[in-house]
C-alpha positions as CSV (number, residue, x, y, z in Angstrom):
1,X,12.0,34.8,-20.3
2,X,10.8,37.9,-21.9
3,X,10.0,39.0,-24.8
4,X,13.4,40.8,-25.9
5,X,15.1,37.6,-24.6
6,X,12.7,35.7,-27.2
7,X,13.8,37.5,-29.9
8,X,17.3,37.3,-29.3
9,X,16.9,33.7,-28.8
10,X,15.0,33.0,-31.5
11,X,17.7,35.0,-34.0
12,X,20.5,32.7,-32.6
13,X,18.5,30.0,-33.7
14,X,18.0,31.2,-36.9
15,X,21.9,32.1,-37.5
16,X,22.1,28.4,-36.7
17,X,19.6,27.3,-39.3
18,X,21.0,29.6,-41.8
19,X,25.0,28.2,-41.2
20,X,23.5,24.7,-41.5
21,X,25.9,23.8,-38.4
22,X,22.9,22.4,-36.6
23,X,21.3,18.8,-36.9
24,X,17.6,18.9,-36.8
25,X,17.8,17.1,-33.1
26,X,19.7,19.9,-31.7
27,X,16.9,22.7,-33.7
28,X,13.9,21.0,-32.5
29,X,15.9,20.9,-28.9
30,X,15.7,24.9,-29.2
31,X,12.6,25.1,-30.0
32,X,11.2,23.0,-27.1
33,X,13.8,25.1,-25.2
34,X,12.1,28.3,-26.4
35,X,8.6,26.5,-25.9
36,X,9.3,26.2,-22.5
37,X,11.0,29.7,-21.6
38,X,7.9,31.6,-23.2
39,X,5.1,29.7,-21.8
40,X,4.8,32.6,-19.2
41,X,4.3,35.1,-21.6
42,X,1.1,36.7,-21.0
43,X,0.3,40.2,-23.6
44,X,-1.8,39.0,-26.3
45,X,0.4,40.4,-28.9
46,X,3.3,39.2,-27.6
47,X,1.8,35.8,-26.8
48,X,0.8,35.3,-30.9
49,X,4.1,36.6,-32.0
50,X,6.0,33.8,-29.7
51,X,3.4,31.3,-31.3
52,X,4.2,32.6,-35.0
53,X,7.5,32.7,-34.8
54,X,8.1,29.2,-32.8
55,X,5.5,27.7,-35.5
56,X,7.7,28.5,-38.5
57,X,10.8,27.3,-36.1
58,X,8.9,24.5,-36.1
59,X,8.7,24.1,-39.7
60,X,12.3,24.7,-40.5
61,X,13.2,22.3,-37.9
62,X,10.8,20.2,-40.0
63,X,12.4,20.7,-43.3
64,X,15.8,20.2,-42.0
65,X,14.8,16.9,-40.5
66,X,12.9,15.6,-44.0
67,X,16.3,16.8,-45.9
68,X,18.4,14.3,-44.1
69,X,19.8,16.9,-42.1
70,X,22.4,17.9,-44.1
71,X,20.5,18.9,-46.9
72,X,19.2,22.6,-46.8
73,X,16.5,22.7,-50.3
74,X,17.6,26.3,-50.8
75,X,21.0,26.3,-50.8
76,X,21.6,23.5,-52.5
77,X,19.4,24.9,-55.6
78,X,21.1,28.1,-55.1
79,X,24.4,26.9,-55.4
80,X,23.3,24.5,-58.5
81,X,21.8,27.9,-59.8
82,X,24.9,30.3,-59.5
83,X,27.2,27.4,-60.9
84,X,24.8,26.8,-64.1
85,X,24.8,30.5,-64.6
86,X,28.2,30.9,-64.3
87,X,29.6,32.4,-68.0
88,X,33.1,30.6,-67.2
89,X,34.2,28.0,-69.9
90,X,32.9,27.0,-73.7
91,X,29.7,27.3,-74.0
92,X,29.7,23.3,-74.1
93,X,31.5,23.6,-71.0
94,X,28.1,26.1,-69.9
95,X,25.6,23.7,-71.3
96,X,26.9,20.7,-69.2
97,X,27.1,22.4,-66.2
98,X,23.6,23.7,-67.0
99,X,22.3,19.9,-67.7
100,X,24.0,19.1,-64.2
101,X,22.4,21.2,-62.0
102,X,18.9,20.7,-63.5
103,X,19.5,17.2,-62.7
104,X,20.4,17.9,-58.9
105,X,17.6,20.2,-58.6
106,X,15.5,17.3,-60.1
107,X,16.9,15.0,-58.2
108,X,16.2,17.5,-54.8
109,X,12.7,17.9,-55.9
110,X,11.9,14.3,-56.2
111,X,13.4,14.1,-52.4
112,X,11.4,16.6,-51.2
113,X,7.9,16.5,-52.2
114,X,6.6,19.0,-50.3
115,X,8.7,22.0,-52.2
116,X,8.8,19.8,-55.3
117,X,6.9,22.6,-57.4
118,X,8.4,25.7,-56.7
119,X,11.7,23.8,-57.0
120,X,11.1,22.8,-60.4
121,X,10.0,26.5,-61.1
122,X,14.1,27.3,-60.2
123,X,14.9,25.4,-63.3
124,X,12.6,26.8,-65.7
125,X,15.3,30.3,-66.0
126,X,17.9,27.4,-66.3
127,X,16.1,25.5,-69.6
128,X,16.1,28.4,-70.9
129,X,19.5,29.3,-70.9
130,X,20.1,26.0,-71.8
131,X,17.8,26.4,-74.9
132,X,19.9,29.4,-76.1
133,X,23.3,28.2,-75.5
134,X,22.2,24.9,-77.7
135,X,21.5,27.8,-80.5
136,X,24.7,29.1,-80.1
137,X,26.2,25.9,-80.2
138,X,24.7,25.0,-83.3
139,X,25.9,28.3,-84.9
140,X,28.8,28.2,-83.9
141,X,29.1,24.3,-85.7
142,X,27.5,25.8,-88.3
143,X,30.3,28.8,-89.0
144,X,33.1,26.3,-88.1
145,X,31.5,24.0,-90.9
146,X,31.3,26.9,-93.4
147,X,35.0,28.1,-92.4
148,X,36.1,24.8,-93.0
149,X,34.8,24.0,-96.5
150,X,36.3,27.7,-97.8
């Protein structure tokens, strides 16, 4: 295998990855694959850019297999993200869904130590928004209360 044929290779197996249509048995099967295609590759540069890019194969395939392969970190906090900032509904409706994906995100962290911090960080934008919706909760009580007792 060549060089080009590396590369094309390699992106297939990162469309897999990406489309999550892949267990990690299968990944880390491409990656020995691609291990074992390049091992004739001989130009230095070429050599350490096989090397780097089968090493952080290596540690997607990783990831994937320490998220129960099923569970891609990322996208699941993505998705919990875009839903929580979604401006849909009351803002009641906004503050549970907000309270609901800080507590799968949580929940992901706890699973996954190793990303743990910087998933936490995803939520801090989310408390946030939380925080202000809760003030305009309360305001909003607050002006229903006063309408009320004219």
């Amino acid at each position: 295998m060549n060089y080009d044929e590396f590369n094309t290779e390699y992106t297939r197996v990162l469309d897999k990855i990406k489309s999550g249509n892949c267990s990690w048995s299968e990944l880390s099967g491409h990656v020995t694959r691609l291990r074992k295609a390049t091992a004739g590759l001989q130009q230095p540069a070429e050599r350490a850019q096989v090397d780097k890019d089968l090493a952080a194969l290596g540690q997607m395939v990783e990831l994937s297999r320490r998220t129960n392969d099923r569970e891609d970190v990322w996208t699941v906090t993505s998705e919990a993200v875009r839903r929580a900032s979604s401006g849909e509904g009351t803002v009641a409706d906004r503050i549970g869904r907000i309270e609901a994906s800080i507590n799968e995100i949580t929940s992901l962290a706890n699973r996954n130590p190793d990303e743990r911090e910087a998933l936490m960080q995803s939520t801090s934008t989310l408390r946030i928004l939380h925080s202000s919706l809760q003030s305009s909760l309360r305001a909003e009580e607050r002006e229903a209360e006063a309408a009320g007792a004219r």
